[in-house]
C-alpha positions in Angstrom: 117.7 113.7 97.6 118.5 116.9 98.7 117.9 116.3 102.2 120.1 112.8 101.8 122.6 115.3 100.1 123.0 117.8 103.1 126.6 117.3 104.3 126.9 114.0 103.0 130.6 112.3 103.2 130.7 109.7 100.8 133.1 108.2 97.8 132.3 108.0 94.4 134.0 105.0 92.1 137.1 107.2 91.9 137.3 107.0 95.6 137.2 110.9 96.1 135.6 112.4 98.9 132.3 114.7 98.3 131.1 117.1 101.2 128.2 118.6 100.5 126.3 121.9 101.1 125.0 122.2 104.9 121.2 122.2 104.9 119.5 125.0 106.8 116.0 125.3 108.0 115.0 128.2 106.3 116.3 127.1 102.6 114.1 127.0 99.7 113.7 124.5 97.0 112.7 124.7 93.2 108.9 123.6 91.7 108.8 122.2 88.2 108.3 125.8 86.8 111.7 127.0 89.2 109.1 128.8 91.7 110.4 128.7 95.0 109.3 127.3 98.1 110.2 127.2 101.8 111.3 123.1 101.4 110.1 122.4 105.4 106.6 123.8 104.0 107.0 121.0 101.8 108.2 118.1 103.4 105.6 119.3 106.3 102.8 119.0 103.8 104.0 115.6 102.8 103.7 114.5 106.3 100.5 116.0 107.0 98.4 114.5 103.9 100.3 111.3 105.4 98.8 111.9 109.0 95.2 112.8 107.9 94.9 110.2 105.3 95.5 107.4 108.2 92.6 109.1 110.5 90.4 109.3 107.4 90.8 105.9 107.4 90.2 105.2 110.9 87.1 107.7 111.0 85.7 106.3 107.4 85.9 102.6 108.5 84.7 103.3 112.4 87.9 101.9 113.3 89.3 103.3 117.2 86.5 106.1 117.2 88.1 107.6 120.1 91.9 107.9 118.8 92.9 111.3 117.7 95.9 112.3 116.3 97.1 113.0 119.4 96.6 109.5 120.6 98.9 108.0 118.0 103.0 107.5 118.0 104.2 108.1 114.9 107.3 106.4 113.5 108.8 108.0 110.2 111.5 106.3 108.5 114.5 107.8 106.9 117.6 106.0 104.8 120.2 105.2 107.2 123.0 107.5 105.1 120.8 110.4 106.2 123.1 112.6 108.5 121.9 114.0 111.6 121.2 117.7 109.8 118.3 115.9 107.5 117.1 113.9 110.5 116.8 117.0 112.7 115.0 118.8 109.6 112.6 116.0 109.3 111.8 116.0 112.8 110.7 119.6 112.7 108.8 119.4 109.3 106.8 116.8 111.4 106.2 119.2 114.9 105.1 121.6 111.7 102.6 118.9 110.1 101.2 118.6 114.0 103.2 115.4 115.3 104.9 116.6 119.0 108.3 115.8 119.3 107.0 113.6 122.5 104.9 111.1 120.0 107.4 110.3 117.1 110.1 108.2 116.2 113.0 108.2 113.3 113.9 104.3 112.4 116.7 103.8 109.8 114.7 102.4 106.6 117.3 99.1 106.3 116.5 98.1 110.2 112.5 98.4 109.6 113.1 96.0 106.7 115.1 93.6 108.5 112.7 93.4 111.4 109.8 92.4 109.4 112.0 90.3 107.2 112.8 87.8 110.1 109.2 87.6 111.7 108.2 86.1 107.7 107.2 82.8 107.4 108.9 81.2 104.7 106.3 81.2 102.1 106.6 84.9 102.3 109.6 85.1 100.4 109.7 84.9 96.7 113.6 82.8 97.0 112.0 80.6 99.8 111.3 77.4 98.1 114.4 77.4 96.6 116.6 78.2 100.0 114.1 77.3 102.3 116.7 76.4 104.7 119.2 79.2 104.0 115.9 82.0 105.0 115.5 80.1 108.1 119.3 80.5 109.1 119.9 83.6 108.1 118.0 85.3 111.1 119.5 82.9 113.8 121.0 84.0 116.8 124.9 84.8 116.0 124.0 85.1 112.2 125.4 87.8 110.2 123.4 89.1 106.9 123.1 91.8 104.4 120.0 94.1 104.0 120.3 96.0 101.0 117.3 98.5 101.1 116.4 99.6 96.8 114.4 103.4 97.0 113.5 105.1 94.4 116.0 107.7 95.5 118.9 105.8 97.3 120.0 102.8 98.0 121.0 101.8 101.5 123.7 98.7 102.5 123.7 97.8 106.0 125.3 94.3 107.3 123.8 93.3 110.8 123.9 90.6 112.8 121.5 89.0 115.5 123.0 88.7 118.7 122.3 85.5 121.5 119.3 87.7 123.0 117.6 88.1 119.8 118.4 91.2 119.3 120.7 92.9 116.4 123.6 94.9 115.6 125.2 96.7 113.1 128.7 95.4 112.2 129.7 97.3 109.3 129.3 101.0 108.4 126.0 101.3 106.3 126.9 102.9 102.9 124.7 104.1 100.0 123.9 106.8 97.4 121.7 107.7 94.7 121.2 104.9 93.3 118.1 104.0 92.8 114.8 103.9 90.8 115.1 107.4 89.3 118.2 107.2 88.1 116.6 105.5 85.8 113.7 107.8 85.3 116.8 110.1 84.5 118.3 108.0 81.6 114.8 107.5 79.9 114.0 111.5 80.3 117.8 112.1 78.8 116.6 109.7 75.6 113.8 111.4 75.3 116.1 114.6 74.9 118.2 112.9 72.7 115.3 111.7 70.7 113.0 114.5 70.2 115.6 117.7 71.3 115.2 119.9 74.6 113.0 122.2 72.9 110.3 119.6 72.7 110.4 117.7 75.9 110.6 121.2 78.0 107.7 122.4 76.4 105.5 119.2 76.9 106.3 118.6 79.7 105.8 122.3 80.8 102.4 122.0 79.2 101.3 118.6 79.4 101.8 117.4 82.6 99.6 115.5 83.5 100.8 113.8 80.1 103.9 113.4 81.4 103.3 112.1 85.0 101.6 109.3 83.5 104.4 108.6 80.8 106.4 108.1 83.9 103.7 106.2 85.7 103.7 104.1 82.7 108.1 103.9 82.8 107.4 102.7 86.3 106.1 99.5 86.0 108.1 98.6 82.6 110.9 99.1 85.3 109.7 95.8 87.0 108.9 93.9 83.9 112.2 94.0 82.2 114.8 91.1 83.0 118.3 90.0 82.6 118.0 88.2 79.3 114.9 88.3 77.9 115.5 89.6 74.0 111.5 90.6 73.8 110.8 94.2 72.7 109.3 96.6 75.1 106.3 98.5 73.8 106.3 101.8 76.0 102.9 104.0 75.1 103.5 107.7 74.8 101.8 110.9 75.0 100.0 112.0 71.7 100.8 115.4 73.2 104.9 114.6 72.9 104.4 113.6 69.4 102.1 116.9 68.4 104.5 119.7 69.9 107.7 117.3 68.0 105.6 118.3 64.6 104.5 121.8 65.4 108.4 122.4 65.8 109.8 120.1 63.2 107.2 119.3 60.5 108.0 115.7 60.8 106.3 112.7 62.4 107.7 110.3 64.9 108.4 107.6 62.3 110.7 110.4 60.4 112.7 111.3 63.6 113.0 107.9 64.9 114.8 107.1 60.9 116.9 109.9 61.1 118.4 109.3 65.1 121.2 107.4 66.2 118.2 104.7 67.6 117.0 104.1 64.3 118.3 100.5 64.6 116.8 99.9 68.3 113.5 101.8 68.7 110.3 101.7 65.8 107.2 103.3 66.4 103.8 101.4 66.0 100.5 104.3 66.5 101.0 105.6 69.9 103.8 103.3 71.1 107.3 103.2 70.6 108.9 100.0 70.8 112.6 99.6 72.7 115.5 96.8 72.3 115.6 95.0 75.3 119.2 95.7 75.1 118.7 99.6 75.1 115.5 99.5 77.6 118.2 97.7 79.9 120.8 100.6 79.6 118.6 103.0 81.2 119.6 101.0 83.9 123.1 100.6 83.2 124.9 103.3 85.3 122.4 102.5 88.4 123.4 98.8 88.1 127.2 99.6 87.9 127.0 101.7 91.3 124.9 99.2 93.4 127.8 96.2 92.3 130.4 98.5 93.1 129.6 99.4 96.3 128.0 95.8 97.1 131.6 94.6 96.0 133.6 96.7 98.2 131.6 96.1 101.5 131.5 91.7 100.4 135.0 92.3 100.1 135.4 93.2 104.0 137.0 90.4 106.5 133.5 91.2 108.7 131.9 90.1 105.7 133.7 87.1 104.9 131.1 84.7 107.3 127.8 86.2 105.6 125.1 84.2 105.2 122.4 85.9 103.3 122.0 89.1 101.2 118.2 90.6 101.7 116.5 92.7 99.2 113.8 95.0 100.3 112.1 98.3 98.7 110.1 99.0 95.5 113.0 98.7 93.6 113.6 95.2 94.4 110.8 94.4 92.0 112.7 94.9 88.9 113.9 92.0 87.8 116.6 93.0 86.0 118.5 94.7 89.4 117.5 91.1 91.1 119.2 89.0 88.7 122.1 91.4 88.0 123.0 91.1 91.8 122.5 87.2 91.3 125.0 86.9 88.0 127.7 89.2 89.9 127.5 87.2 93.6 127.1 83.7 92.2 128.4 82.7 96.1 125.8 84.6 97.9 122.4 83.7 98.5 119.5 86.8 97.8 116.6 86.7 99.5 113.6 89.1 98.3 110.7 89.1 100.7 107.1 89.0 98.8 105.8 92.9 98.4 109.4 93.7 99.2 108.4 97.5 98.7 106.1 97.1 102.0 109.0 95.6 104.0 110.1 98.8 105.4 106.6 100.5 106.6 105.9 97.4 108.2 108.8 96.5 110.4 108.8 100.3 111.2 105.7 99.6 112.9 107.5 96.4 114.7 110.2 99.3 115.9 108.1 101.5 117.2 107.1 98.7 119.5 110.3 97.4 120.2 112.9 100.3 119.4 115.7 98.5 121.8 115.7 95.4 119.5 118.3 97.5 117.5 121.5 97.3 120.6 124.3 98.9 118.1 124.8 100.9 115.6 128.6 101.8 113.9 129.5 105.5 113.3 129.3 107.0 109.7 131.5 109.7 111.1 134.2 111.0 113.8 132.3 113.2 116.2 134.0 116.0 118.2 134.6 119.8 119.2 137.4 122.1 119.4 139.6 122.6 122.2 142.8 124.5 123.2 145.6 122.7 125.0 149.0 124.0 126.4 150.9 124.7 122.8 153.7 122.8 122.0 156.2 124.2 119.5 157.1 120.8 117.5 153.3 119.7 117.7 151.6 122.4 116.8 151.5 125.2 114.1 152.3 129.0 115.0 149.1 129.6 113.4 147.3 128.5 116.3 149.4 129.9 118.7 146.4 132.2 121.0 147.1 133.5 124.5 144.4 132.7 127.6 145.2 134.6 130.6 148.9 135.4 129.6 149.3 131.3 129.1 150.3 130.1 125.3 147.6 127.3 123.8 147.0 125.9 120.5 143.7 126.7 119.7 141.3 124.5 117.0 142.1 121.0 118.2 139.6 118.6 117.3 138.6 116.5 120.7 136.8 113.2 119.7 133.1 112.3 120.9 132.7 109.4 119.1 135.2 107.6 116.2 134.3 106.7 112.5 133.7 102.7 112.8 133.3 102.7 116.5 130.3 100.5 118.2 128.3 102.5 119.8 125.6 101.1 122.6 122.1 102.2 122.7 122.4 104.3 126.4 125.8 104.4 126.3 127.0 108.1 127.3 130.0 110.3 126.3 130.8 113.5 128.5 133.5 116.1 128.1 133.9 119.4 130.4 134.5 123.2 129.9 135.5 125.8 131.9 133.6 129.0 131.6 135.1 132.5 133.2 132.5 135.6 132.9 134.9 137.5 135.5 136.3 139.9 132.6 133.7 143.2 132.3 134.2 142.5 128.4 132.7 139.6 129.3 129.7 139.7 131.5 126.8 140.7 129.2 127.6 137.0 127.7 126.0 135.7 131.0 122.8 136.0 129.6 123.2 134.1 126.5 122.9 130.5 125.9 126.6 128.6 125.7 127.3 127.6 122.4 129.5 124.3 121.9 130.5 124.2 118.1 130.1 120.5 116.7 132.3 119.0 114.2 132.2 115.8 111.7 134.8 114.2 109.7 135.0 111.4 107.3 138.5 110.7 108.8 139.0 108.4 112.2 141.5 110.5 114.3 142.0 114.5 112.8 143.9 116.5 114.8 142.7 120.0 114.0 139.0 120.9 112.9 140.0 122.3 110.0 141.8 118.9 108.4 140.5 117.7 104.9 137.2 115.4 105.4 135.9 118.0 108.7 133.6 120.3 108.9 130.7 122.4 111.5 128.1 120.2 111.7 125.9 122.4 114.2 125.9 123.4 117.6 124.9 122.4 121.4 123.0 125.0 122.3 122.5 125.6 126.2 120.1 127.7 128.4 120.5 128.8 131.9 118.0 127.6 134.2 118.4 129.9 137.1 116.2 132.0 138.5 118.2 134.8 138.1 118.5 133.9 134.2 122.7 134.7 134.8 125.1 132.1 134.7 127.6 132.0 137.0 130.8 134.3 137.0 132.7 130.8 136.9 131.8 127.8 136.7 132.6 123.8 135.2 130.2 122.8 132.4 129.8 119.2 131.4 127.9 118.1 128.8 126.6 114.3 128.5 125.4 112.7 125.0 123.5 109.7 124.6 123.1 107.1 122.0 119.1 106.8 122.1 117.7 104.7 119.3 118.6 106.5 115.7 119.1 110.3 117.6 121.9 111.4 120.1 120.5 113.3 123.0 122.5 115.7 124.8 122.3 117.0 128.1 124.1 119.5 130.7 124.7 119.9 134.0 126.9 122.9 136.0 129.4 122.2 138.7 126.8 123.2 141.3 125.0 120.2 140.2 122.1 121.7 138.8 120.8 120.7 135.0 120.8 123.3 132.1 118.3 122.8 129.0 120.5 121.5 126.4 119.8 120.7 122.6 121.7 119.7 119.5 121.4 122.4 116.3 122.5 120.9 113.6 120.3 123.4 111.0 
């Protein structure tokens, strides 16, 4: 979540706009006892136990003897609302787990789902008895459908369509949020609070933790077995620890606290259970439920939208029932389609991308991309605030110069360029000759701002690029032009000088 969270442009029911802190490589992130940590360090460690576990596997079970790590491409899959800062810090925390930039691949986690989802036979789909034709349709050629990707941490909404060649496009702007399967965790922990005060819970889980990790393990698959209208009570088994620290700092039992609380009319405890209303159990998953609809609702209610024919439900929070039939009971019109181990849907069409990776053709832009630029100032344009002087000659300075536009199509190859002049004549300026050229890179939630400093923009990093000449100097002047290109879920950048020789170029956005 924090990663998601790193200069994230989104709108929250009010329709307000949220920017959010810029992540940096070197930032550090909080244990359970608020001892710090380099967070790389951690995500690295994630990924390694992830890459040695697979050639355990393979060494264990005398499976490819001969393939080392090194003889394996790796293909890690991220939410499609990550921006390009959590992407580029994922990439690294991988070179740091020992995956070379050379063998991996980032696939968008609602694209992996729909690939596997359309190889499926139909008997693979727990809806496919009952719309046996509608699955069949839904991945045709010229099709448009939903993929709505449940984590445990966000949710992802994509709406794609498969094109006459077979392969398939975005059409819509994919949108999501925290949403998902520990939001819930988060409204069962603040009961607990509630229930038992702060005091209590702090401490056990403090000092029980293993206690408490398989309370949660426990909350995980109640999660799943919980539906729409069932009226049954839901018998959740708790920690004896929980209950001993509640009497060492109250003198009462469970029983005596549940009697006294404003749940003493929906919860009873029974030995080492305590038994829920279905009605409150189902709150927990109230304010989860509420954001899913409302976002589901707002991208339905779009005219590229208006043709769909399927909605596809994928992640390991597609097996609560409750979320199912919720999204059922609000989109009585639309037809939801939830592959068999839906939670597996993702790992395995990542392995279909990393085959295929041109299969995806288009993608639409979350954001405006763009740098600034001066241009000859015009009184009734621009602001005397801007007003700066280049050799004698009056410019505007901090114009925002588009790369690519919020909404836009992009093409996988297709290429953007834009030029700069560079002057190292000026003694105050020639020690720069030795330093790399730094392009600033800005991002806005907005389709056309005019100066970089406009509500919904911000720096999202830099091009950074390196003289390759022998003599390490650039050029006293010279024409740079920088080229990006849309390559699968990554935009790589490259440079070249007016003398037609390439520079080593590189996107920073850490």
């Amino acid at each position: 979540m924090k990663l998601m969270n790193a200069l994230d442009i989104s709108k929250d029911q009010t329709g307000s706009d949220h920017l959010f802190s810029k992540l940096e490589r070197d930032m550090e992130i909080d244990d359970i006892d608020g001892k710090k940590m380099p967070f790389m360090t951690i995500i690295a460690h994630a990924i390694r136990y992830l890459k040695e576990h697979l050639l355990r596997q393979l060494y264990d079970k005398n499976i490819l003897e001969a393939v080392t790590a090194d003889g394996i491409f790796w293909v890690l899959t991220v939410p499609a609302i990550w921006t390009d800062s959590a992407k580029q810090f994922t990439r690294e925390a991988a070179k740091e787990a020992g995956i070379h930039d050379d063998q991996l691949m980032l696939a968008y986690e609602p694209e992996a789902a729909a690939l596997y989802c359309r190889l499926l036979p139909i008997d693979r789909f727990e809806s496919g008895g009952e719309h046996q034709e509608l699955v069949l349709k839904t991945f045709e050629r010229g099709k448009k459908f939903m993929v709505i990707d449940l984590g445990g941490g966000t949710v992802d909404v994509s709406v794609q369509e498969t094109t006459d060649t077979g392969k398939m496009k975005f059409i819509y702007d994919v949108c999501g949020g925290r949403w998902g399967g520990t939001r819930v965790d988060e409204e069962f922990t603040q009961f607990l609070i509630k229930l038992v005060g702060a005091d209590v819970f702090t401490e056990f889980k403090d000092e029980s933790r293993s206690e408490y990790l398989e309370l949660m393990r426990i909350l995980e698959i109640k999660k799943k077995q919980i539906d729409y209208n069932s009226q049954n009570k839901i018998p959740v088994r708790m920690p004896t620890a929980l209950f001993e620290i509640l009497e060492e700092h109250t003198g009462c039992d469970i029983s005596e606290i549940i009697v006294n609380s404003p749940f003493a009319n929906s919860i009873f405890s029974l030995q080492d259970k305590i038994s829920f209303d279905a009605s409150l159990f189902r709150s927990f998953f109230r304010n989860s439920i509420q954001d899913i609809i409302f976002h589901l609702r707002s991208v339905l209610e779009d005219p590229v939208c208006k043709d769909l024919l399927g909605i596809v439900v994928v992640g390991g929070y597609a097996d609560s029932r409750l979320i199912i039939a919720s999204i059922k009971d609000t989109f009585p019109g639309k037809r939801i389609i939830v592959p068999i181990e839906a939670g597996l849907a993702v790992a395995k069409g990542a392995v279909l991308f990393g085959h295929d990776p041109d299969v995806i053709c288009s993608r639409v832009c979350r954001y405006t991309y763009g740098d600034d630029i001066c241009l000859p100032f015009n009184k009734d344009k621009h602001p005397f605030s801007n007003l700066t002087l280049i050799n004698s000659e009056r410019f505007c300075k901090n114009i925002f110069q588009n790369f690519f536009e919020k909404g836009e199509k992009v093409f996988l190859g297709q290429k953007r360029s834009f030029s700069s002049d560079y002057d190292f004549r000026d003694k105050r300026r020639a020690d720069q000759r030795e330093q790399p050229l730094t392009i600033k890179v800005y991002v806005s939630n907005r389709k056309n701002p005019v100066f970089i400093y406009d509500v919904g923009c911000r720096t999202l990093g830099e091009i950074i690029v390196v003289c390759k000449h022998n003599s390490k100097l650039w050029p006293k002047t010279f024409l740079c032009t920088i080229e990006m290109e849309i390559a699968g879920t990554e935009i790589q950048v490259t440079a070249i000088i007016s003398s037609g020789e390439k520079a080593k170029a590189k996107f920073n956005f850490l």
